[in-house]
Every structure is written in structure tokens, then in C-alpha cells.
N, CA, C and O atoms as a GROMACS GRO file, in nm:
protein
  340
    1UNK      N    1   6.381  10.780   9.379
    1UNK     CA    2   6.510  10.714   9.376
    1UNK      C    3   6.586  10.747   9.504
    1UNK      O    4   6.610  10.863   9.537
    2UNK      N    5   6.620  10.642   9.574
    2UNK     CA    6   6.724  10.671   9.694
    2UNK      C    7   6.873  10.751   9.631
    2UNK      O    8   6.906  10.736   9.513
    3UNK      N    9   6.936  10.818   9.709
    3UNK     CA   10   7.076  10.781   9.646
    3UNK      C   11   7.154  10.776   9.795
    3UNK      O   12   7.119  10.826   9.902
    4UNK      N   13   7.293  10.683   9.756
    4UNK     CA   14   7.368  10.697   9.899
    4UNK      C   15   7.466  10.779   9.837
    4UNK      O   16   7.506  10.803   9.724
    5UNK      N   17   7.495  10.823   9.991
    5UNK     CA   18   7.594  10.962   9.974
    5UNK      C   19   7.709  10.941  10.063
    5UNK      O   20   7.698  10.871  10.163
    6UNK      N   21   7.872  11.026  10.012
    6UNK     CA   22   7.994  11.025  10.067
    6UNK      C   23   7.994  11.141  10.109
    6UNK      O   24   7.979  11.229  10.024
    7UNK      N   25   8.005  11.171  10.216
    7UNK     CA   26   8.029  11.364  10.219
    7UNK      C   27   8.180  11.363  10.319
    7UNK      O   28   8.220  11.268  10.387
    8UNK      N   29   8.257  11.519  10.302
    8UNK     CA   30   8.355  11.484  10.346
    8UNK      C   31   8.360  11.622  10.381
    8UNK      O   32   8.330  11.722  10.314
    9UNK      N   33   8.425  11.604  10.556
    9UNK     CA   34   8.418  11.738  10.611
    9UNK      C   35   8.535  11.853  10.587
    9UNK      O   36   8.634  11.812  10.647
   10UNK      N   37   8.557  11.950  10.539
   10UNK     CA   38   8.631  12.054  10.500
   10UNK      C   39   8.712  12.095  10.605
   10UNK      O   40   8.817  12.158  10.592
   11UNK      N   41   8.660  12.058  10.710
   11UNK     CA   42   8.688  12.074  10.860
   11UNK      C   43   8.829  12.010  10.957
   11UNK      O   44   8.922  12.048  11.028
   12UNK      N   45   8.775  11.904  10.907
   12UNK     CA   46   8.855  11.750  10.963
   12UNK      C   47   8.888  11.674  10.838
   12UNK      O   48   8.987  11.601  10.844
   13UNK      N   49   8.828  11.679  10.740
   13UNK     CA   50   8.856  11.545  10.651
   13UNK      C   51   8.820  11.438  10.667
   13UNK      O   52   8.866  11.342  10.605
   14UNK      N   53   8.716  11.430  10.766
   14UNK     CA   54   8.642  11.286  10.827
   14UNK      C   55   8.562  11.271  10.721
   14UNK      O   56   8.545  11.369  10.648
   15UNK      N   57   8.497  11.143  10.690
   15UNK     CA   58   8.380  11.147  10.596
   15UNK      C   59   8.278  11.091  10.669
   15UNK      O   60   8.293  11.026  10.772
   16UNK      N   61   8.154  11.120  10.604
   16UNK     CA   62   8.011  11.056  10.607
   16UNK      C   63   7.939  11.033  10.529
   16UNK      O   64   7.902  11.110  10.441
   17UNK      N   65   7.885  10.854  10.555
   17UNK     CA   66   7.794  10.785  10.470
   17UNK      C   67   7.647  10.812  10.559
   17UNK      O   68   7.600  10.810  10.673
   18UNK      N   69   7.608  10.844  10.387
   18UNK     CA   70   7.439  10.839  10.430
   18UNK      C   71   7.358  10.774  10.304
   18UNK      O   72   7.403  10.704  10.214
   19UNK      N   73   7.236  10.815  10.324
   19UNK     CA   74   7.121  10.762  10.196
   19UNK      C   75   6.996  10.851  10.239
   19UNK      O   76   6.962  10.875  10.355
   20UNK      N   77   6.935  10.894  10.129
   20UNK     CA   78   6.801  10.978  10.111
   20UNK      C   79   6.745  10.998   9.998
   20UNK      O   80   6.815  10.974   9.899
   21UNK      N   81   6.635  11.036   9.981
   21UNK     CA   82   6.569  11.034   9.920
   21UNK      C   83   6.578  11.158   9.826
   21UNK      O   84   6.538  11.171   9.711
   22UNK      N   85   6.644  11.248   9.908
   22UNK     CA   86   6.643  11.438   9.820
   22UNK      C   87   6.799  11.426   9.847
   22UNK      O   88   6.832  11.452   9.963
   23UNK      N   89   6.874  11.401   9.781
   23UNK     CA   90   7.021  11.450   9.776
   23UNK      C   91   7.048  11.602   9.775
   23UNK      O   92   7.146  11.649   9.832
   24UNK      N   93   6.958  11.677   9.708
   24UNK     CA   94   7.022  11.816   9.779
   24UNK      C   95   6.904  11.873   9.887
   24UNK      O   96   6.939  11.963   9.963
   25UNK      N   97   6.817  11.842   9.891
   25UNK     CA   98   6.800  11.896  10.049
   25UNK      C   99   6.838  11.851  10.159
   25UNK      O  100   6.829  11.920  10.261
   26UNK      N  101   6.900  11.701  10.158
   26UNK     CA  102   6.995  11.684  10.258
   26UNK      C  103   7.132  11.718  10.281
   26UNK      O  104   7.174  11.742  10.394
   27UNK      N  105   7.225  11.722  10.144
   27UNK     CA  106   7.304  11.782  10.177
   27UNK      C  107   7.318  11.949  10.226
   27UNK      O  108   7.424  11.983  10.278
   28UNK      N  109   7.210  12.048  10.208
   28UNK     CA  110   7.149  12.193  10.262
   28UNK      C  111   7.138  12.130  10.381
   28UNK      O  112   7.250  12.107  10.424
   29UNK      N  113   7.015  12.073  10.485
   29UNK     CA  114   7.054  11.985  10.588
   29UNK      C  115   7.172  11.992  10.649
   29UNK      O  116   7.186  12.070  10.743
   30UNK      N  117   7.286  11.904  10.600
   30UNK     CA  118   7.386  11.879  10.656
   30UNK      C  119   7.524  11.980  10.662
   30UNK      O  120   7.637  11.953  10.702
   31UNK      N  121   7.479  12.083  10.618
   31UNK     CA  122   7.552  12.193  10.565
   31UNK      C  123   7.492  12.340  10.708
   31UNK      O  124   7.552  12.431  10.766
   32UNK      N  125   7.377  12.299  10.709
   32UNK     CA  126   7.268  12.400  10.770
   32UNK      C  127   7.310  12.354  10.924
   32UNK      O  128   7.284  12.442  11.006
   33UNK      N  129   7.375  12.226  10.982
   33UNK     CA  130   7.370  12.217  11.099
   33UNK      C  131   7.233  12.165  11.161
   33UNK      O  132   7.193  12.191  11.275
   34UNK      N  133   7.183  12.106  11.089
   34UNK     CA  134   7.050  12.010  11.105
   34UNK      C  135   7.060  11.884  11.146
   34UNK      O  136   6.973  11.819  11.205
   35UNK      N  137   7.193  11.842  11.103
   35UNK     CA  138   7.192  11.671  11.123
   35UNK      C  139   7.277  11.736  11.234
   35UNK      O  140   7.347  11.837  11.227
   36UNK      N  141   7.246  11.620  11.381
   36UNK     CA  142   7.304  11.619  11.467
   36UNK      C  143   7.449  11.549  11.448
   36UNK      O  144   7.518  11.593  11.541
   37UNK      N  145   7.535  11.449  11.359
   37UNK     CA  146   7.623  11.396  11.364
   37UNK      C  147   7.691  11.454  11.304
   37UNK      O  148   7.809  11.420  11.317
   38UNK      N  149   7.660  11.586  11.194
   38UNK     CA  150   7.810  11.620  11.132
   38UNK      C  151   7.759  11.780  11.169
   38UNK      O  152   7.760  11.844  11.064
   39UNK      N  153   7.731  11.834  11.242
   39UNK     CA  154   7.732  11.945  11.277
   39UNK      C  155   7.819  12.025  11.373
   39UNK      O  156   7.797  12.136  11.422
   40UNK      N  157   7.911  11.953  11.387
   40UNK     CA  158   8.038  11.974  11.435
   40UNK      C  159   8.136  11.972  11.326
   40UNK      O  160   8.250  12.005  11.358
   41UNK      N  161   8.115  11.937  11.196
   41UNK     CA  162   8.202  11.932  11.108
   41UNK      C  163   8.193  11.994  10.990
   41UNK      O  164   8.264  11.977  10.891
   42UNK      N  165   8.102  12.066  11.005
   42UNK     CA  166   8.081  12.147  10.860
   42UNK      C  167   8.145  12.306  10.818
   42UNK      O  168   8.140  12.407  10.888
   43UNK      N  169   8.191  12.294  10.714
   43UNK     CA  170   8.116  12.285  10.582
   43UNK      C  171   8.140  12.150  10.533
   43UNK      O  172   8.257  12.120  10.552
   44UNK      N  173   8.073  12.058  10.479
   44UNK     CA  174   8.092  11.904  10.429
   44UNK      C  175   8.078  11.965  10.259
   44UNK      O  176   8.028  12.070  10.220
   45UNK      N  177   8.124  11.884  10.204
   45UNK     CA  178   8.173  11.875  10.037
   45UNK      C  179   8.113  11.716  10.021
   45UNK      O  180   8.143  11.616  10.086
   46UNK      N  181   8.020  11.733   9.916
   46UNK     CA  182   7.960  11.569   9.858
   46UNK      C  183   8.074  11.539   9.755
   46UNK      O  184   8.110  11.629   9.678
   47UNK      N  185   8.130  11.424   9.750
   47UNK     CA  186   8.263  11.352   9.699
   47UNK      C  187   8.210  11.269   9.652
   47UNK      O  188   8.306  11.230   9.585
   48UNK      N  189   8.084  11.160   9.611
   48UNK     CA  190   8.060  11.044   9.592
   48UNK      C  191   7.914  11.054   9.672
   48UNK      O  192   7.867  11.080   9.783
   49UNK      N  193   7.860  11.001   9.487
   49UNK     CA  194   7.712  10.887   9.549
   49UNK      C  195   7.700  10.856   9.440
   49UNK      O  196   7.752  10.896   9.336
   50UNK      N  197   7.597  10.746   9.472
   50UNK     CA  198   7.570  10.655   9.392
   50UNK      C  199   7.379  10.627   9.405
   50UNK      O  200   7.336  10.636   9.520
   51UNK      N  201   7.283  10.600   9.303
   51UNK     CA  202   7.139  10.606   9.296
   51UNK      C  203   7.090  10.459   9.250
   51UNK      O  204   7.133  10.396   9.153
   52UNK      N  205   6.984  10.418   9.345
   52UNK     CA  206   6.927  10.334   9.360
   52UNK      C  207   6.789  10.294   9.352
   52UNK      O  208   6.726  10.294   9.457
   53UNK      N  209   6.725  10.257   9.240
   53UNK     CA  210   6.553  10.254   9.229
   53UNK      C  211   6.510  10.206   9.338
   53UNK      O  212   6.415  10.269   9.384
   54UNK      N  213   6.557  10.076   9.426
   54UNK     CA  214   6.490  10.058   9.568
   54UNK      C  215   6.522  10.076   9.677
   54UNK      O  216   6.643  10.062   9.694
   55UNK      N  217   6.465  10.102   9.765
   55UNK     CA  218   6.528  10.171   9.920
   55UNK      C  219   6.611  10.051   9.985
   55UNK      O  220   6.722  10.059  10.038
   56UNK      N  221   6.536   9.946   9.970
   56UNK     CA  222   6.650   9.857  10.042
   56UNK      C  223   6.767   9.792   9.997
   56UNK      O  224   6.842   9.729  10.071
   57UNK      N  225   6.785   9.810   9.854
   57UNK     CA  226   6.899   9.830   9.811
   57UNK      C  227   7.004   9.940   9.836
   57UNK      O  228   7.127   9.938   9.840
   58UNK      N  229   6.912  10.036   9.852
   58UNK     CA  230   7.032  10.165   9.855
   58UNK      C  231   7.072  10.138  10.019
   58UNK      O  232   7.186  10.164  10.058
   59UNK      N  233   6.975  10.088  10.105
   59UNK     CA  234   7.047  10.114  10.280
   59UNK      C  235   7.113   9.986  10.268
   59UNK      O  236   7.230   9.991  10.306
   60UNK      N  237   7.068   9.852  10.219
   60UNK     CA  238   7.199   9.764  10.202
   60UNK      C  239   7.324   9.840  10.175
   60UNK      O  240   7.416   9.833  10.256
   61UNK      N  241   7.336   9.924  10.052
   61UNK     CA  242   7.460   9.950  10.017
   61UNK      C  243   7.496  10.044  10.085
   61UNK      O  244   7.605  10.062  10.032
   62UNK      N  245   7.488  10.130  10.173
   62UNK     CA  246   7.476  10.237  10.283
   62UNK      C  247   7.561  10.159  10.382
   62UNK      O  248   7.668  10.202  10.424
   63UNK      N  249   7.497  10.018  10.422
   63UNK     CA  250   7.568   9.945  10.528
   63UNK      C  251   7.729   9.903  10.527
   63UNK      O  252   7.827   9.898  10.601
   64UNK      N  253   7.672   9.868  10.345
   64UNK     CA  254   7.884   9.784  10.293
   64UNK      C  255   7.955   9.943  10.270
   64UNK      O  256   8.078   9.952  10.264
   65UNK      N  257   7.885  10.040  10.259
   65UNK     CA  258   7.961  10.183  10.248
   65UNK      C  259   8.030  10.167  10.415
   65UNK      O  260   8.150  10.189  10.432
   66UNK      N  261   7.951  10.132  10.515
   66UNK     CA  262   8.014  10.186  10.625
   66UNK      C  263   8.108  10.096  10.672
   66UNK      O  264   8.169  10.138  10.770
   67UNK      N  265   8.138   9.991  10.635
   67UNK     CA  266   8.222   9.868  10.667
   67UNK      C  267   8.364   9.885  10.625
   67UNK      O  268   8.400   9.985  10.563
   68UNK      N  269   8.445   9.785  10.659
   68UNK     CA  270   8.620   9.800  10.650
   68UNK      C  271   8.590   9.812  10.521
   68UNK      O  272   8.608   9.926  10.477
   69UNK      N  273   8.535   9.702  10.416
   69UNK     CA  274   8.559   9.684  10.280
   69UNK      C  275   8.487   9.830  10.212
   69UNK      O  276   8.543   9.885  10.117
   70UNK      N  277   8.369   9.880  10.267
   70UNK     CA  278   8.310   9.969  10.214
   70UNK      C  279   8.448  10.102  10.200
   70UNK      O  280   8.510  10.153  10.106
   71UNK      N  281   8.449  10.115  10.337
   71UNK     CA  282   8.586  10.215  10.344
   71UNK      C  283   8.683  10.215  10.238
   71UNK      O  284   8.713  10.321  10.183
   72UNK      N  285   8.749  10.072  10.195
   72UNK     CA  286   8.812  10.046  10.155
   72UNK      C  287   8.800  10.071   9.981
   72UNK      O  288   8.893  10.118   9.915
   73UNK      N  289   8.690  10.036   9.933
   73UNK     CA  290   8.576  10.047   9.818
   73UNK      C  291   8.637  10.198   9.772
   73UNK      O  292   8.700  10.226   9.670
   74UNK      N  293   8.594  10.292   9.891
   74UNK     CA  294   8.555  10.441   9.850
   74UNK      C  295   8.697  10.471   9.833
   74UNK      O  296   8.711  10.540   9.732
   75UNK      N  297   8.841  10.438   9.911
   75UNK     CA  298   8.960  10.523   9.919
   75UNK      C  299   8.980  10.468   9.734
   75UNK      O  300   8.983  10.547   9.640
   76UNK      N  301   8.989  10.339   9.726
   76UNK     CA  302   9.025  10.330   9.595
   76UNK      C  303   8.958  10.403   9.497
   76UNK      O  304   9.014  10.479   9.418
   77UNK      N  305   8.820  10.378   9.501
   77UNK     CA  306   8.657  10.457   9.363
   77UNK      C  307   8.768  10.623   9.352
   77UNK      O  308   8.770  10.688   9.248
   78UNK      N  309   8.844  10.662   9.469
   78UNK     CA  310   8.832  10.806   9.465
   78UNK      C  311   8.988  10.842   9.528
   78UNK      O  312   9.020  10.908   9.626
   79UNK      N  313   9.056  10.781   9.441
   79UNK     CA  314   9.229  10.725   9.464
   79UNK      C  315   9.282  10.903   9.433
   79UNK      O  316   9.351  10.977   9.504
   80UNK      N  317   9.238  10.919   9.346
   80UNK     CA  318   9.253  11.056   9.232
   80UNK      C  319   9.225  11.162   9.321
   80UNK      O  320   9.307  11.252   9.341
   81UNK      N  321   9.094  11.158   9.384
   81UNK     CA  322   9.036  11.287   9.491
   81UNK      C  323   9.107  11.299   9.556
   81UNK      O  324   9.157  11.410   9.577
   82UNK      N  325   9.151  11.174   9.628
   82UNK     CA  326   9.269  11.193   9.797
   82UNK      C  327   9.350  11.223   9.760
   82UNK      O  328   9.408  11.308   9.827
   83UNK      N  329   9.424  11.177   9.620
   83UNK     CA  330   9.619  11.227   9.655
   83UNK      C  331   9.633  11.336   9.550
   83UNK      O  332   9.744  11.355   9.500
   84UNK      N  333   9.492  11.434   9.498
   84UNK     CA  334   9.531  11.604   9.436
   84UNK      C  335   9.596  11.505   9.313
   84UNK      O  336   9.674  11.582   9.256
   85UNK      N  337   9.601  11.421   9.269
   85UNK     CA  338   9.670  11.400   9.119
   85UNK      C  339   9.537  11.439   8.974
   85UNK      O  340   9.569  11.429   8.856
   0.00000   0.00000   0.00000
């Protein structure tokens, strides 16, 4: 099962969309300073994912994750997380 993933840096508060196949050995990965793009931002906190029986479903949805609307998708899915209520 793919799953795509929200991670959000503890650091900055920036987030990052991804997709894989091992959700926690990538997030160890991305925590470990392995992934070159958020290794400037860690410790990252997983906030959101979502699991997908086919791969090209899950990187389709990986793609609308990274888009205005995707953005837009996640602030609302996780209205509650951002404003501490």
C-alpha cells in the first residue's frame, strides 16, 4: 500500500508532501537527515496521510496535495491542528 504523507517541520512550520511505500521508515528517513529537502528542517511531526492500494493513485494524489487546491484541501482537513482549538 502506498500512503501519501503531510509532515510538518517543528522548526519552521513549513510542511511536506510526500508518498511511500514504508510510512515509518521514511518518516525515520526524514527525521535522520536522509532526505536531502527537509534536512534543514527537522525534527518534522507527521500531521496527515492518507493510503492508497495503487501507486499511481497515491502519486496522482501526491500531485493535487502539492497544488493551490491541494494546499488548500489540507489547511481546511486540519482547521483544528493549525488554530490549537
Amino acid at each position: 500500500m502506498q500512503c501519501v504523507y503531510v509532515l510538518c517541520s517543528q522548526k519552521d512550520g513549513k510542511r511536506y508532501i510526500g508518498c511511500t511505500n514504508d510510512l515509518r521508515r521514511r518518516l525515520s528517513d526524514h527525521n535522520d537527515g536522509l532526505v536531502e529537502s527537509t534536512k534543514q528542517r527537522i525534527p518534522l511531526k507527521l500531521i496527515y496521510y492518507e493510503g492508497c492500494l495503487n501507486p499511481r493513485d497515491a502519486f496522482h494524489r501526491e500531485k493535487y496535495l502539492k497544488s493551490t487546491y491541494g494546499h488548500r484541501y489540507i489547511r481546511n482537513r486540519l482547521r483544528y491542528y493549525f488554530t490549537g482549538q
